[in-house]
C-alpha positions in Angstrom: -11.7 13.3 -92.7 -13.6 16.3 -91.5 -16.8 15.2 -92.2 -16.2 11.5 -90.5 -15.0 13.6 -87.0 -17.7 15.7 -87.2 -20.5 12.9 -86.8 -18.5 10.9 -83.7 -20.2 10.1 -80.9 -19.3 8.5 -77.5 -20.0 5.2 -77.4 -23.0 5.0 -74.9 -23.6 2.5 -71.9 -26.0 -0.1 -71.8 -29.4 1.3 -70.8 -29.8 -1.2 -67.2 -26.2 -0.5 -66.3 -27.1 3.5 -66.0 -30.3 2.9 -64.5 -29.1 0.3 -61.8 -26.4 3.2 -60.9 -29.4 5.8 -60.5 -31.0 3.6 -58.6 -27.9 2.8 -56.0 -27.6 6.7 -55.9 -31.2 6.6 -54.7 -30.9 4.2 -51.8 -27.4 5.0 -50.7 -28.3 8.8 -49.4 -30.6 7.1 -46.8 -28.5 4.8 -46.0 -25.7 6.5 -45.4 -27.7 9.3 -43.7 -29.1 6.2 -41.4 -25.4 5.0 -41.0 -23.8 8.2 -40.2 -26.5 8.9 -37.6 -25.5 5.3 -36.0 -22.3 5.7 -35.7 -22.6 8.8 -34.2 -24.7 7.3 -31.3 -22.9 3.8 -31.3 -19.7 3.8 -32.8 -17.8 0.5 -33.7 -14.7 -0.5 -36.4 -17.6 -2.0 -38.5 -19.7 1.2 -38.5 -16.7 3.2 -39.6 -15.7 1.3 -42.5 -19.7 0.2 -43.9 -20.1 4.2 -43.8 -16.7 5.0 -45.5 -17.8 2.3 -48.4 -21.3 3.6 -49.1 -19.7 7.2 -48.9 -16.7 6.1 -51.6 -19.4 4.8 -53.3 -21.6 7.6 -53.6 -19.2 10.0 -54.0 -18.2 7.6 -57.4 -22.2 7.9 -58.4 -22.1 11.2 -58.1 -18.7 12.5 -59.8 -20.0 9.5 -62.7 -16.4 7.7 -62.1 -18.8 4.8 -61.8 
């Protein structure tokens, strides 16, 4: 039994799911940089909720709940 626990591993994700979430983390730092800045300046409803998305999502990237 010891010997069976001992050479477990976690079963690992498939190699394009982990780099499409890299990749997300790449663009969305821009974009919500770019987003922030414009709703700063111009603030709508819209604005407000598109940056509190790409934040969530981010935040999911980054803490790997994704």
């Amino acid at each position: 039994m010891a010997n069976r626990m001992r050479y477990y591993t976690k079963p690992k994700r498939h190699n394009w799911l982990g780099k499409f979430r890299d990749l997300c983390g790449q663009f969305l730092l821009p974009l919500i940089c770019f987003q922030f800045i414009r709703t700063l300046l111009l603030p709508s409803v819209f604005d407000v909720l598109l940056l509190t998305i790409m934040v969530v999502m981010y935040a999911s990237i980054w803490f790997k709940l994704w």
